[in-house]
Backbone as a chain_set.jsonl record, in Angstrom:
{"seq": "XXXXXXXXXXXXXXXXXXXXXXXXXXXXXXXXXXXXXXXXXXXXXXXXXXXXXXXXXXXXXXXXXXXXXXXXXXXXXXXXXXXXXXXXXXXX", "coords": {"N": [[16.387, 20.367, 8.653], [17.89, 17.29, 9.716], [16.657, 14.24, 9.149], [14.974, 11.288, 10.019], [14.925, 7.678, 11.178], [12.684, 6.088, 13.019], [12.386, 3.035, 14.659], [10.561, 1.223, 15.851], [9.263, -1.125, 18.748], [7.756, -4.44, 18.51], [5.268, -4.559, 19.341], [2.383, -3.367, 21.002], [0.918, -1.547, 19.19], [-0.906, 0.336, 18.632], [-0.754, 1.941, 20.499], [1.909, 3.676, 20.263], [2.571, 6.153, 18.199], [0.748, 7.569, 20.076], [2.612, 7.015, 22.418], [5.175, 8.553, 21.638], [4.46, 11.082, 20.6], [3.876, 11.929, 23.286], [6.487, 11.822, 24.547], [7.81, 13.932, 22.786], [6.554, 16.115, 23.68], [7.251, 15.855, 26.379], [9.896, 16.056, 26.452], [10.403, 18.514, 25.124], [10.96, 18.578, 21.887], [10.725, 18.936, 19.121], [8.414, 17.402, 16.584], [8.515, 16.546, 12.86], [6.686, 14.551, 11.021], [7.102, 12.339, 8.276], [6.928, 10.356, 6.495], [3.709, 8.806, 6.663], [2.124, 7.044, 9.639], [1.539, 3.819, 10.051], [0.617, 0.851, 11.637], [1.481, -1.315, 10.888], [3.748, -1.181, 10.235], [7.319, -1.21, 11.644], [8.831, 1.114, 11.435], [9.004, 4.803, 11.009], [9.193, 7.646, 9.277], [11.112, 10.519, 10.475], [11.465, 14.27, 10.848], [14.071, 16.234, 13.0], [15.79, 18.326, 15.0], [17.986, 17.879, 15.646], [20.385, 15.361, 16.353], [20.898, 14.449, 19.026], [18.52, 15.889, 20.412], [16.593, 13.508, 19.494], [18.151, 11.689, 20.546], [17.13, 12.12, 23.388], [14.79, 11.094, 22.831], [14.825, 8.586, 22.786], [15.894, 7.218, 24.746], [13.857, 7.623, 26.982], [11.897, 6.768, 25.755], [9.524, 3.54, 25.557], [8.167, 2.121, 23.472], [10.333, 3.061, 21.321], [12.873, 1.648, 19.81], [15.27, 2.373, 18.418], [16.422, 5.37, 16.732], [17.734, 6.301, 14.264], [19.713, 7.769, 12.016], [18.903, 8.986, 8.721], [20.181, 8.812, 6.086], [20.021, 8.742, 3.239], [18.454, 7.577, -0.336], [18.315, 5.878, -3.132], [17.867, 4.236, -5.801], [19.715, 2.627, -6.53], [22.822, 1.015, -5.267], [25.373, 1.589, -5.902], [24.667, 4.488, -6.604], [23.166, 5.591, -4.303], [25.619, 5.052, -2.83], [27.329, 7.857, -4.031], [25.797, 9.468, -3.36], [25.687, 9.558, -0.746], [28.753, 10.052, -0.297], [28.833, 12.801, -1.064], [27.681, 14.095, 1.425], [29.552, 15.464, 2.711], [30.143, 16.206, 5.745], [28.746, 14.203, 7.061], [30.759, 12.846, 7.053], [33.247, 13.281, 8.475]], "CA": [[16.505, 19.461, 9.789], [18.083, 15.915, 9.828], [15.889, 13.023, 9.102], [15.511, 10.027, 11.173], [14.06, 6.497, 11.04], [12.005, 5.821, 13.732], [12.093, 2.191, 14.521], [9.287, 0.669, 17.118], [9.033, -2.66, 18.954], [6.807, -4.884, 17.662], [3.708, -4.7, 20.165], [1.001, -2.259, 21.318], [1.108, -0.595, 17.839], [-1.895, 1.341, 18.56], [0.194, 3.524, 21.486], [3.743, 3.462, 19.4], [2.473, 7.753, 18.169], [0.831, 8.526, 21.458], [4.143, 7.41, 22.956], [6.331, 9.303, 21.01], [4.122, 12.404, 20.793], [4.107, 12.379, 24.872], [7.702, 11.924, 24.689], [8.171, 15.086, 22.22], [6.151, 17.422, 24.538], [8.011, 15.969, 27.541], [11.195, 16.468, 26.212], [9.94, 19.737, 24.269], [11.25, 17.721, 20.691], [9.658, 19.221, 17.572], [8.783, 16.21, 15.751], [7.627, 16.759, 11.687], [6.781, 13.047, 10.518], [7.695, 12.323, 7.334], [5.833, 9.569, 6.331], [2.495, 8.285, 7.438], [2.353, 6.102, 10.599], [0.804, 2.324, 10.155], [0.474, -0.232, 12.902], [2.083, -2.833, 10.463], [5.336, -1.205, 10.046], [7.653, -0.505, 12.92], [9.186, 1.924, 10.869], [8.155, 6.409, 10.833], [10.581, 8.762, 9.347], [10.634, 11.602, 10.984], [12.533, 15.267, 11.186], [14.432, 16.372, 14.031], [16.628, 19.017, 14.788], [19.556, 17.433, 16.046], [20.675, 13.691, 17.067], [20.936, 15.168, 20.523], [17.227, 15.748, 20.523], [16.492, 12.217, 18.926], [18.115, 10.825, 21.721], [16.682, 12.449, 24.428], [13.667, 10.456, 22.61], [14.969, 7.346, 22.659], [16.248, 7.334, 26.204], [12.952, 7.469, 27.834], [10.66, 5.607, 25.336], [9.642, 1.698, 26.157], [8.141, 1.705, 22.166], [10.987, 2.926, 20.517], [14.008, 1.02, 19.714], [16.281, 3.067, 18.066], [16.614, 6.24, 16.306], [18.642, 5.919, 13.212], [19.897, 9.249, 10.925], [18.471, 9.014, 7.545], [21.371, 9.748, 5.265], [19.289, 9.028, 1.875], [17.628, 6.579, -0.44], [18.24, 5.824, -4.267], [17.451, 3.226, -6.721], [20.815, 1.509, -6.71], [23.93, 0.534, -4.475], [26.189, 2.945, -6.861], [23.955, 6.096, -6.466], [23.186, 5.621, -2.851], [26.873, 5.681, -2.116], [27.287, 8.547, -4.61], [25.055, 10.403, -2.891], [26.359, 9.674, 0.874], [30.031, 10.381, -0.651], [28.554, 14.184, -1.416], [27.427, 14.837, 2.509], [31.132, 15.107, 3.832], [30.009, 17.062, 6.69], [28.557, 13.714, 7.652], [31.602, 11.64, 7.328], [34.213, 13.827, 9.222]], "C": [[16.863, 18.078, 9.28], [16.843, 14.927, 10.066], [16.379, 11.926, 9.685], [14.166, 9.059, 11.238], [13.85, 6.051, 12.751], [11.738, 4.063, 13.839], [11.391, 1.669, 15.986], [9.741, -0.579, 17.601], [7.537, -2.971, 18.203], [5.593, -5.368, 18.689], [3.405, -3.236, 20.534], [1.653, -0.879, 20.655], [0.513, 0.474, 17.509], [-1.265, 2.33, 19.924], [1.376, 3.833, 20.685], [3.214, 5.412, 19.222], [1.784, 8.23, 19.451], [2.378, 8.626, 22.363], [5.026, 8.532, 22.963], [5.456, 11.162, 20.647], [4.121, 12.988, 22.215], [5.552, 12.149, 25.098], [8.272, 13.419, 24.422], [7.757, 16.28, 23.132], [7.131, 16.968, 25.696], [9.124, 16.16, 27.828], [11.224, 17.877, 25.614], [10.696, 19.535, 22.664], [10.692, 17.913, 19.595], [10.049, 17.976, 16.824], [8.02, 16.633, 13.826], [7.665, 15.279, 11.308], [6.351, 13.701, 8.475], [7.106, 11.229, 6.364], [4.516, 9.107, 7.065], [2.806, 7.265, 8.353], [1.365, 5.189, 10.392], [1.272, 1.59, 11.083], [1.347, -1.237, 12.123], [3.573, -2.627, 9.834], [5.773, -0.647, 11.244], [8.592, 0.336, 12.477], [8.641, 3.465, 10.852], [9.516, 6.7, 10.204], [10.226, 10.15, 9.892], [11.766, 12.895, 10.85], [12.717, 16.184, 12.627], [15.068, 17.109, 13.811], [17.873, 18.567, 14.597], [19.453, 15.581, 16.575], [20.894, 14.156, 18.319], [19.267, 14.869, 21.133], [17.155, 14.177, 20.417], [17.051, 11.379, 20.329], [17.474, 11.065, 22.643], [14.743, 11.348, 24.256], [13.733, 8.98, 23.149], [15.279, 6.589, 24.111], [14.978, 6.922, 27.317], [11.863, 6.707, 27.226], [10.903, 4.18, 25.718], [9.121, 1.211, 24.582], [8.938, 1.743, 21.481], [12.449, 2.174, 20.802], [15.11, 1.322, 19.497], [15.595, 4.427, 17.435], [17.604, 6.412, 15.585], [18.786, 7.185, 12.56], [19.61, 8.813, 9.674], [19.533, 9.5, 6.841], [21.062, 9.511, 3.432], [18.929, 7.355, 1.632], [17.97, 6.76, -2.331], [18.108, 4.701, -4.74], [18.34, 1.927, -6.716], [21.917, 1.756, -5.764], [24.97, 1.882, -4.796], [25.841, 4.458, -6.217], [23.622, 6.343, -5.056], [24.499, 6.061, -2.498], [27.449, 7.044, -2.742], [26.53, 9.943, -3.901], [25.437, 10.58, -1.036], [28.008, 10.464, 0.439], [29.327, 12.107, -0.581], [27.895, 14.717, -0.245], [28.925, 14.5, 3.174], [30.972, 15.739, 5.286], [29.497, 16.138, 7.69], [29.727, 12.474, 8.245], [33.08, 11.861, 7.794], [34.233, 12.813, 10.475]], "O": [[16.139, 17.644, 8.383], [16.184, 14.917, 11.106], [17.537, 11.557, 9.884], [12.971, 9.348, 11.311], [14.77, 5.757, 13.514], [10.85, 3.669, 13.083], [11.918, 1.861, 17.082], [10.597, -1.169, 16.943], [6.671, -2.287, 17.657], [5.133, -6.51, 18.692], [4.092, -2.23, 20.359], [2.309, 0.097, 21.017], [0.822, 1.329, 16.68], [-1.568, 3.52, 20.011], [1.449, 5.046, 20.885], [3.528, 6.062, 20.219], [2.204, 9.28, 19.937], [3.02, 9.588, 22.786], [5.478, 9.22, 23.879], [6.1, 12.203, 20.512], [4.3, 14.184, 22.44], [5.788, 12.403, 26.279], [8.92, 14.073, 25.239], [8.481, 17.259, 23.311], [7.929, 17.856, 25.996], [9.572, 16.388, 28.951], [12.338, 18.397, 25.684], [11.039, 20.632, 22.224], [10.113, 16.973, 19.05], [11.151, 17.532, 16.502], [6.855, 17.031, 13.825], [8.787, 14.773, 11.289], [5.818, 14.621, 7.854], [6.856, 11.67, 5.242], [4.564, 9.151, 8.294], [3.723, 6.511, 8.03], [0.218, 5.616, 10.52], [2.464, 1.705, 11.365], [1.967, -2.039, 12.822], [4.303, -3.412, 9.229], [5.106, 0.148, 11.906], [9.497, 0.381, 13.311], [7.439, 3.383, 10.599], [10.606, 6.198, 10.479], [9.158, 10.734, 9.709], [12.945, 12.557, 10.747], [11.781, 16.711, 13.229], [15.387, 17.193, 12.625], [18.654, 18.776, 13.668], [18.522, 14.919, 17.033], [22.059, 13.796, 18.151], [18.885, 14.023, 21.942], [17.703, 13.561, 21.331], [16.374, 10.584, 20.979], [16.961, 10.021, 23.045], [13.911, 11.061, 25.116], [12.867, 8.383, 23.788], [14.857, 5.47, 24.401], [15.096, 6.125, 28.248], [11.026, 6.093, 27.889], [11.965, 3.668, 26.073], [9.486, 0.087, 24.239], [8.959, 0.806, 20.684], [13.005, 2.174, 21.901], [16.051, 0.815, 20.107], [14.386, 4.61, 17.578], [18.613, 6.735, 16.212], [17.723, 7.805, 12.56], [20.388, 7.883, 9.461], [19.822, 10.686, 6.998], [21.756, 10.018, 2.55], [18.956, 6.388, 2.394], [17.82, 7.9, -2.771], [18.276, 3.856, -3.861], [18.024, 0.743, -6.826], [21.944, 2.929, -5.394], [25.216, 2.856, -4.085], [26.534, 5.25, -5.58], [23.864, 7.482, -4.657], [24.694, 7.158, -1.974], [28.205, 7.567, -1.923], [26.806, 11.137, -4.026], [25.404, 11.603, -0.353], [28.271, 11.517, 1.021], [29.619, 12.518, 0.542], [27.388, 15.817, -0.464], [29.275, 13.571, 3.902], [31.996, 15.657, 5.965], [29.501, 16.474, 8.875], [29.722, 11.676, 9.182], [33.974, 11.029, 7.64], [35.021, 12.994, 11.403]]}, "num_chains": 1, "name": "protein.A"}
């Protein structure tokens, strides 16, 4: 499944996962989180099936902001793009 950054507004930090877990059932949205959820980042990563889904999230939440595709993470500028260059399936 496609990974996806979860980005929040920045108030009522303590609903931000009830939100988005009453979103997932109301949309029926299998969510697997991906990192731990803290109040002091408005940041989750999470996995999703599809950007289809993901929106259907984003659409009806009032916490979240966006829904971004995760397309990776490396050490340096170089290897990051190195590593996006090698999903062509994303850059059709």
């Amino acid at each position: 499944m496609p990974l996806f950054i979860i980005y929040f507004a920045h108030y009522h930090e303590d609903f931000r996962l009830a939100e988005l877990e009453a979103l997932s059932k109301l949309e029926n949205v299998k969510i697997t989180y991906k990192s731990a959820y803290s109040a002091t980042s408005p940041f989750l990563l999470v996995d999703i099936a599809s950007a289809q889904l993901a929106a259907k999230l984003v659409q009806r939440g009032i916490l979240i902001r966006q829904i971004i595709e995760y397309w990776g993470s490396q050490p340096t500028y170089p290897e990051l793009f190195d590593e996006i260059k090698q999903q062509t399936d994303r850059l059709a």
